[in-house]
Every structure is written in C-alpha cells, then in structure tokens.
C-alpha positions, 0 to 999 in steps of 0.5 A, spaced: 842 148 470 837 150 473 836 157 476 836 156 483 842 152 482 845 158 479 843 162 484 847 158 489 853 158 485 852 165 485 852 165 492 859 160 493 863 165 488 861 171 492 863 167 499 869 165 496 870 173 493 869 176 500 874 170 502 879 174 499 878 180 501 881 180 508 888 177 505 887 183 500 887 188 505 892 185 510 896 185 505 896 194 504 896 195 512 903 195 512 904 201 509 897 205 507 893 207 513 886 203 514 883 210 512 887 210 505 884 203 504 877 205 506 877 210 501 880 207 495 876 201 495 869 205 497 871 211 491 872 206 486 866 202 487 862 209 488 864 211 481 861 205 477 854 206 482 853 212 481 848 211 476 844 207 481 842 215 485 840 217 478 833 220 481 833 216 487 828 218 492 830 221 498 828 216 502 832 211 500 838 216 499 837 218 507 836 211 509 843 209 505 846 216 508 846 212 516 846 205 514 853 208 510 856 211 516 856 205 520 859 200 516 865 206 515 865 204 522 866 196 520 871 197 515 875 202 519 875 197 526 876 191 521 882 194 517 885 197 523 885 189 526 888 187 520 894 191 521 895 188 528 893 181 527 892 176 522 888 175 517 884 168 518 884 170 526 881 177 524 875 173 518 873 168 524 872 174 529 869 178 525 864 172 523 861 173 529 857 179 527 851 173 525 850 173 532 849 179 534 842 180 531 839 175 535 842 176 542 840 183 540 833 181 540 835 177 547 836 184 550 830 186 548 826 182 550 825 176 546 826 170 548 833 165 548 831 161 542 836 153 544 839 154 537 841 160 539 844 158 546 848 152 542 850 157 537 853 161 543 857 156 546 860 153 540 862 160 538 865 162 545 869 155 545 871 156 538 873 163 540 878 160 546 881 154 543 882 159 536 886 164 541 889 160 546 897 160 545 900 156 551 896 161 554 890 165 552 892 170 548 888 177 546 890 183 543 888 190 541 886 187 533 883 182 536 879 188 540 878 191 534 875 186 529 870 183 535 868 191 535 867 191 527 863 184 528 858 188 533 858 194 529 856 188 523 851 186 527 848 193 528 848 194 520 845 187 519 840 189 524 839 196 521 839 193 514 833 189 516 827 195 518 831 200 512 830 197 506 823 194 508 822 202 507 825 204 500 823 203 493 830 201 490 834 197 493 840 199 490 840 206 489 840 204 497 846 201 496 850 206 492 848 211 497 851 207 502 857 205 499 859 213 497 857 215 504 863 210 507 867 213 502 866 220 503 865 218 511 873 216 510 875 223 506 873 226 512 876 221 516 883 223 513 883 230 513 881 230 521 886 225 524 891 223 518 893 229 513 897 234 515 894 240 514 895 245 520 900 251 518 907 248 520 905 241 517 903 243 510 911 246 508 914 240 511 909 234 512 905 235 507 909 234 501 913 228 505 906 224 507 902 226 500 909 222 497 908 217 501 901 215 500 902 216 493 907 211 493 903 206 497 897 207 492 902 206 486 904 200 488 897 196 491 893 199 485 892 192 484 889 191 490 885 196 490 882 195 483 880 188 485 877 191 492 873 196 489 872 194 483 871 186 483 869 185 491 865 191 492 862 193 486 861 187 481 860 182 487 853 186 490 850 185 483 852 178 483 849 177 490 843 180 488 842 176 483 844 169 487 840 172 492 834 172 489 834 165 487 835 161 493 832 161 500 834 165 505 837 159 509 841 157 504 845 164 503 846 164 510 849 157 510 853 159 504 855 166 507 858 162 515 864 159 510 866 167 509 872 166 514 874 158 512 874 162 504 879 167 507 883 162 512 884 159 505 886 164 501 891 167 506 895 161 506 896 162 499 897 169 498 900 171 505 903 164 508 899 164 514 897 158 517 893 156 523 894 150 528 891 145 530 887 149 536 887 154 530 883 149 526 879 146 531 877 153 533 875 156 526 871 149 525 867 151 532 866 158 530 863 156 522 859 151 527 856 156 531 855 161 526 851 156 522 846 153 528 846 161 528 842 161 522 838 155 521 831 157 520 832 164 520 834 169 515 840 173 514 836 178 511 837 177 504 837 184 502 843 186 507 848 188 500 855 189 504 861 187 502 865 183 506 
C-alpha cells in the first residue's frame, strides 16, 4: 500500500476515534463532574508524554503552557454541554469551530472569501433544521458546546502562529496537554472539593467516596480517553498527517461529528430525526466547503 494511502487510513482511524469520544465522556457525566473527566483523561495521557519534555526548551514549554489553558477551557465547556444534551447534537455544535478561523480573519480585516459564505449558510441552516423540535428548541448545553466550539476556533488560531515558533513539536504538545490537566486539579480544588474547615470533617470524606466510586466504575472510560484517544491517537495523527495534504486531513476531520452520531446510537441509544439528520448533513456540508483549499493547520495536535 502506499504511504500516502496509510497516511489517510491513519487520518480515518483518528476521525473515527475521536468520534468515539463524545459518547465516551456523556457516558461519565451522570455521575463525575466534567472537572473529574478533565483531569483523568489529560493526567493519564500526561504520564505516557512525559518523555517528550525531556530537555524541552522553554520556548516551546511557555508556548504549550498557554495553548494548554485554553483548551482546558474547550474541554470544560464541552463536558459540561455533554451533560445537559445529547452527544450527537453537542459533536455537530461543536464541529463548528472549523469556521471560527476563517470569520475571525473576517473581523480582522480580510476579505469574506465565497466558500466562506457558503460555508456559513449551509452551517446555520443546519444548526436550525438540527434544533428545531416543533419549535426551535436551544438550551444551556447547546450554549456551552457552541462556547467550546469558539473556544476550539480560538486554539486552532493559536496553534497556527504557536508551533511555527517551536522546535519540537510534541514537547509542545505534552506540555500542553499536562497544562489542561493541571489546569483542571485547580479547577477542582477552587469550585468542587470541599475543603473549607466545616466541610472537611463532614463533606470531605463523603465527596472523596463519591468520586472515588465514580473512578472505579468508569476506569474503562477513562483508560480508553487518556490512553487511547489523547495520548496514542496524537502520535497517529502526526504520523497520518505528515503523509497526506492538509485538504485531505481536513476533509476527513469534518466527519468527526457523523463518527460520533454513529457511535452514540450504539453505545448509548441515541438517535437523530429526520430533521436531525438533514441538519447534521448541512453542518458536515458546511464545514467541508469551509475547509476547501485552505489548511486546517496540520500541526494543531488536539484530541477531540
């Protein structure tokens, strides 16, 4: 087979993982609190990176230190979306942070390419036909998972301009990834864990039960999450991505939300409607036109 075929079977597998992703973590979201999900996942693929910081310059470490706290903020905002809707509408919500790029260089100045326009109106319609109900119907979640996607619009811009100024890319990445997971221990200790001097006779001992139950029972999850899906998956995508064009990885990557409708009717029993599948059909539309002739950037190493 040839290289550039594996690369591109590479890229399908990692569309494909990430699409199981969001099933993976709605799954959890009844019972640990999306700073939980956060920390195991980013620690446990933390671990097996470490090696990669191994004489990092600090150029690179400082550069994965702020690319890292704001895609804790994507993972929060999309965790927490998880929990107040479903998987498959949050994946297509969220899918939309391949426009943000583009409209950002809108407001800037540049001018409104016609893919661009396209883009935007298939992806709107979708959006409507995706959410309407009778009546159009948005709620909380569906605010918090069109937050992560302009907070993922945000990281990509940033991972743009960022790893053009390091020499090693994935001491770039590990430090990044380490950031959310130490961004999310914080994040626990100020708003979650118990610790104020009433709270740690009587709550403490009572939420660290609980969460230690929660861990137990979803340690596949969160095996598959950190393991599999953040840590082995960036490697692949590396691989993948070094042989095939950027237009063919961001082709492949607009798929992510179909992949993840797919999994969630077989792992959790969701479905979508008729309205539901035209809409996600639209969005997957517009995010291709989107990324037609331009280039995701290829080295924007974020796990879905």
């Amino acid at each position: 087979m040839p290289l550039h075929l594996r690369g591109v079977f590479a890229l399908l597998l990692v569309t494909l993982v990430w699409g199981t992703t969001f099933p993976a973590m709605k799954d959890m979201t009844g019972y640990l609190s999306a700073g939980w999900i956060v920390l195991c996942r980013f620690a446990l693929a933390s671990l097996l990176l470490l090696p990669f910081l191994w004489r990092a310059r600090w150029r690179d470490l400082r550069w994965g230190l702020l690319s890292g706290a704001l895609l804790f903020l994507c993972y929060v905002c999309q965790i927490a979306g998880l929990a107040l809707t479903s998987s498959n509408r949050n994946a297509f919500i969220t899918g939309l942070n391949v426009l943000v790029p583009p409209l950002l260089g809108v407001l800037l100045g540049a001018r409104l390419e016609r893919r661009i326009a396209v883009a935007l109106a298939l992806a709107v319609a979708g959006l409507f036909i995706l959410c309407w109900e009778g009546s159009f119907t948005w709620g909380l979640g569906d605010t918090l998972a069109l937050l992560c996607a302009l907070c993922f619009g945000l990281y990509i811009k940033l991972m743009e301009a960022t790893t053009r100024k390091v020499d090693q890319l994935m001491a770039l990445t590990a430090s990044q990834i380490l950031t959310v997971a130490v961004c999310a221990a914080l994040w626990l200790l100020a708003r979650e864990v118990p610790l104020d001097w009433a709270g740690r006779s009587q709550a403490l001992p009572d939420y660290l039960a609980h969460v230690g139950k929660g861990l137990r029972l979803y340690a596949p999850n969160l095996l598959y999450l950190g393991v599999v899906a953040t840590a082995a998956i960036i490697s692949l995508q590396t691989w993948g991505q070094s042989r095939s064009s950027a237009n063919e990885a961001a082709v492949i990557y607009a798929f992510e939300p179909g992949c993840a409708a797919i999994f969630a009717y077989f792992w959790l029993g969701e479905t979508l409607a008729w309205n539901g599948l035209l809409g996600a059909l639209l969005l997957i539309s517009g995010m291709i036109v989107s990324q037609w002739s331009t280039a995701r950037p290829a080295t924007a190493l974020a796990p879905e």
